[in-house]
N, C-alpha and C positions, 0 to 999 in steps of 0.2 A: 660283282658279276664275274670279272675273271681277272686273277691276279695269280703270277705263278711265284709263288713266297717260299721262305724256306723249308722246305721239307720236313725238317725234322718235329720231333713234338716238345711244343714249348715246355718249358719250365715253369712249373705250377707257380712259383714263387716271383718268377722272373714281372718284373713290370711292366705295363704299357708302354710301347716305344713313342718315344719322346716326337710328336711334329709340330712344327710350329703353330698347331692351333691349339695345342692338349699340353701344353709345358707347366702349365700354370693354372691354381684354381682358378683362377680369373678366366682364361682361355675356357678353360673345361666349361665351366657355366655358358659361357656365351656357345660354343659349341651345342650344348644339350638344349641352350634357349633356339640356337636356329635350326635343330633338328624337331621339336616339338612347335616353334610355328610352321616347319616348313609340312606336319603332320598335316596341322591344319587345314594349309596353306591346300594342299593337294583333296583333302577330303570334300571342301568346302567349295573350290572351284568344279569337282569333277563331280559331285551331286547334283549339284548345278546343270551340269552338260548334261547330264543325264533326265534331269526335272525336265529341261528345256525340250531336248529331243525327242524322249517317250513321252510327253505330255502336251507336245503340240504338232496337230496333224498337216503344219506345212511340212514337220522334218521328218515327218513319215516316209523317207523317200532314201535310196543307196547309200546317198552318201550322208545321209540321218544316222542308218544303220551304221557304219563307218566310224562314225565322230561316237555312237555308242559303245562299241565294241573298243575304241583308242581310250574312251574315258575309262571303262572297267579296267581295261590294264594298266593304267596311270592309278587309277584307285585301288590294287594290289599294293602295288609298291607303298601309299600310303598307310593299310591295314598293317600290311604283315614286314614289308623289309627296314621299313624308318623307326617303327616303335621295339624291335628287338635290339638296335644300336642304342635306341634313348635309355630302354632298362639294360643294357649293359655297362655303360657309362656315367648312366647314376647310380647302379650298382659299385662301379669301382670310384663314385666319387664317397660316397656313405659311409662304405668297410675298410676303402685304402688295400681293396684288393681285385681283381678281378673275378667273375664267375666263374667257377671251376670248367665251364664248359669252354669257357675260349682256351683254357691252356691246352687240350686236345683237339685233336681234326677227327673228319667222322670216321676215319677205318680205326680209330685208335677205341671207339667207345660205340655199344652197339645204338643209342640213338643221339643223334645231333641234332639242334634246333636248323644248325647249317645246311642241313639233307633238304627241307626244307623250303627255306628262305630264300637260299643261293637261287636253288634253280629256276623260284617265283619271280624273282629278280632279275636272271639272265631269261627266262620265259618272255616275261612280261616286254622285256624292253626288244626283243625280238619279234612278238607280236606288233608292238606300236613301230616299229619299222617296215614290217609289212603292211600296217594298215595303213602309214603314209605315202606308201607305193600303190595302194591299191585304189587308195583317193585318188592321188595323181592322175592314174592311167583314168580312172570314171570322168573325171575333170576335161580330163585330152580329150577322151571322146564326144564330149560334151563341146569341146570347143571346137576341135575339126574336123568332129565328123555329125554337126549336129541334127542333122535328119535321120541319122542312125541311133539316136541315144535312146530314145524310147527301148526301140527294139536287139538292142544289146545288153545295155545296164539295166536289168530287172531286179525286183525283191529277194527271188527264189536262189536266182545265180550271187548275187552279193554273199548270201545268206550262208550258203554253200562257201562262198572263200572266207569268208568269218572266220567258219568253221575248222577251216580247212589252215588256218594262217595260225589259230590257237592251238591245234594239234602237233602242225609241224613245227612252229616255236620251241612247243614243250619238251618236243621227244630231241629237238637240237639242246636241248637247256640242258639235258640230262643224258645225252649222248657220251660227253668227257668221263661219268662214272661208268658209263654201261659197257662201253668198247674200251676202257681202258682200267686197269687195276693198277697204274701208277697216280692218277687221279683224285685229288680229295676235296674236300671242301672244310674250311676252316674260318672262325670270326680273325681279319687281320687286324692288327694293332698298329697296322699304318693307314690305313681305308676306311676303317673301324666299318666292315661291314664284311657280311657271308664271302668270300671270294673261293671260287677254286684255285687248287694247289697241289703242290707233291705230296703224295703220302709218307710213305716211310723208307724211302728211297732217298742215296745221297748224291745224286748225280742225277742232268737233268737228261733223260733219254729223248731222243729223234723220236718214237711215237708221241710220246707227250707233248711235245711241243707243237709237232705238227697237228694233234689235237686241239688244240688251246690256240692254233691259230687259226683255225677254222673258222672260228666267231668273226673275229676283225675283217678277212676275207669276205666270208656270206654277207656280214654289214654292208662293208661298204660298196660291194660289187650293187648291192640290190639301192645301197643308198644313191650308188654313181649312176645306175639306171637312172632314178628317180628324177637325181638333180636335170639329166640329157630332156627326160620327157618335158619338165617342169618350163625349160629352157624353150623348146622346142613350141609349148601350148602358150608362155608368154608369146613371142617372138609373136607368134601367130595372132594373136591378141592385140600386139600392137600394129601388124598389118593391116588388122580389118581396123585398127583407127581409123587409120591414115585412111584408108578407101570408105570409111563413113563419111569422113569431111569433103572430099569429093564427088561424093554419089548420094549424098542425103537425100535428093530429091527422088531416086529412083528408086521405087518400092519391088522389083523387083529381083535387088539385091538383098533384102531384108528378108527372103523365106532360107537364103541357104546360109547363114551369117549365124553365128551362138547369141544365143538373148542374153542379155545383159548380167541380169543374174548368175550364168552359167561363167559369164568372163568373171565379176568380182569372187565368184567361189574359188576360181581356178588361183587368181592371184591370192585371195588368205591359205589354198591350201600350200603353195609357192613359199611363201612366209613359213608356215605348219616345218615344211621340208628344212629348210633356211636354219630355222631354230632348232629342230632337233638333230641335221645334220654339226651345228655348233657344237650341242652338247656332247653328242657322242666322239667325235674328234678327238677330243684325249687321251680317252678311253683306248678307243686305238691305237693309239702314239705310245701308252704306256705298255701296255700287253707287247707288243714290238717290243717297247725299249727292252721290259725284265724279261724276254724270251731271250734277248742275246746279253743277260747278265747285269745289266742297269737296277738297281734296286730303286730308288727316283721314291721315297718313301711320301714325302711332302705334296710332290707331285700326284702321288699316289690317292690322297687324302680329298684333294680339289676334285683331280678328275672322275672318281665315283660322284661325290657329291656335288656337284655342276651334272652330272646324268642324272640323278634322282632328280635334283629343284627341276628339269625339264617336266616332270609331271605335271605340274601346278603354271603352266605356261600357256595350254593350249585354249583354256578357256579365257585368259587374258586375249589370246589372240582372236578368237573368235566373236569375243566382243569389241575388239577395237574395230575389225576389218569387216563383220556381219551386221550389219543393222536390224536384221529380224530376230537373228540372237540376242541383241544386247535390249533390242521391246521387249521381249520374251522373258527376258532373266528379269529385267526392272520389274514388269507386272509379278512375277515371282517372287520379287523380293519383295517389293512395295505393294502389298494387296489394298493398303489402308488407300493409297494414292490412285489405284486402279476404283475402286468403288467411290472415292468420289469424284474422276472422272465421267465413272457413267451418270451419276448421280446432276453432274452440272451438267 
């Protein structure tokens, strides 16, 4: 996503730098083995979400739309950002050289796989951060304000911020080339993935950085909302416990209280937040660190990839914390077990 690496343009000849996962063919294998299950790993779960969602008309419903539009962009990163690291890296394990394309950045060569890749990568994972804010807030409303939900959280208006959260993702994704000509994007050999970077500049300049820190900012300003509301709709959650044990007997508590449903959503999305606030955490910490000169190359290597394996997480979550998801996926999986169900 964002890495600001050395500037200058590698040396065709020069090797992959050494991190403690890539030292050793031993390493290198196991590397390209957990990049190709974690392929799967991501395709596999997030068709799934997607079977489940579009294919069954309980999740016909916002935060259906929601959990489909967070799977499409989990399943980006899938398609297009994990399998151009695996043919790079089995590429330099085969030849004992690298791709000629990683030894340049993209202003050095008029096309880059990285022009590409980077910004699906720094897109996508910007969209799945607005879409777990965007749950959240549907969630809150759902919880305290739930004679309102109907009529605030609709198909049309969801639909609309969908849209509206993949647009602006994208044009953030690809803002660092467009406002900036010091800018570039390059495959790093510490990340071993698309990251932006200095172009052909030897010095790192005050616009560029403050570009490239704009990500970490927007994150997590929008992530620390998130965490506040999440904070906020438990808390609330576990108020009307407490006053259920209380007031069970009195039904006229129960029309202005969230249905049950609405509370266990709230808590998997809570979770949802939890976990992909984890993943992104480094990510931040790093981009900080090499903006004030920390090169942290090892570190470098983890914290992209600890954000990708977050794709392949939510439909784990979804079926431990969802019960209607995880009937839903079984009958999907198990068709043989569904027919003789009906059958008995």
């Amino acid at each position: 996503m964002i890495e600001t690496s050395t500037p200058t343009m590698l040396d065709q000849t020069e090797p992959a730098r050494c991190t403690v996962c890539c030292c050793t063919l031993a390493h290198k294998v196991l590397m390209v083995l957990f990049m190709v299950l974690l392929i799967l790993a991501i395709l596999f779960g997030n068709l799934v979400t997607l079977a489940v969602v579009l294919g069954t008309k309980h999740f016909h419903t916002p935060q259906g739309y929601l959990k489909a539009s967070l799977a499409v962009a989990d399943l980006a990163v899938g398609i297009f950002v994990v399998p151009l690291s695996v043919y790079a890296e089995v590429y330099l394990m085969v030849t004992d050289s690298a791709p000629e394309w990683t030894s340049y950045n993209s202003q050095s060569v008029s096309f880059h796989p990285c022009n590409v890749i980077g910004p699906i990568f720094a897109g996508c994972t910007l969209v799945s951060i607005t879409t777990i804010s965007l749950l959240t807030i549907e969630r809150s409303i759902a919880v305290l304000r739930p004679l309102h939900k109907d009529s605030v959280i609709t198909r049309k208006r969801t639909t609309i911020l969908i849209v509206l959260s993949w647009v602006g993702s994208f044009f953030l994704a690809v803002s660092p080339m467009v406002f900036s000509s010091e800018i570039a994007l390059e495959y790093n050999s510490c990340s071993r993935m698309c990251n932006y970077a200095l172009g052909t500049i030897g010095e790192f300049p005050s616009q560029a950085w403050k570009i490239l820190l704009l990500f970490p900012v927007f994150d997590f300003t929008l992530l620390g909302g998130t965490v506040v509301i999440n904070i906020i709709s438990l808390s609330s959650i576990r108020q009307h416990s407490r006053r259920r044990k209380h007031l069970a007997g009195r039904e006229c508590q129960s029309t202005t209280k969230p249905a049950f449903s609405d509370i266990k959503a709230a808590r998997t999305i809570g979770t949802l937040t939890v976990a992909f606030t984890a993943s992104f955490t480094p990510i931040a910490v790093f981009v900080v660190g090499n903006v004030l000169g920390n090169k942290w190359c090892n570190f470098s290597f983890f914290a992209f990839w600890i954000l990708a394996a977050n794709s392949c997480w939510n439909v784990i979550i979804y079926s431990v914390r969802d019960q209607k998801f995880r009937l839903c996926a079984h009958k999907l999986l198990m068709p043989s077990q569904r027919k003789n169900t009906t059958k008995g």
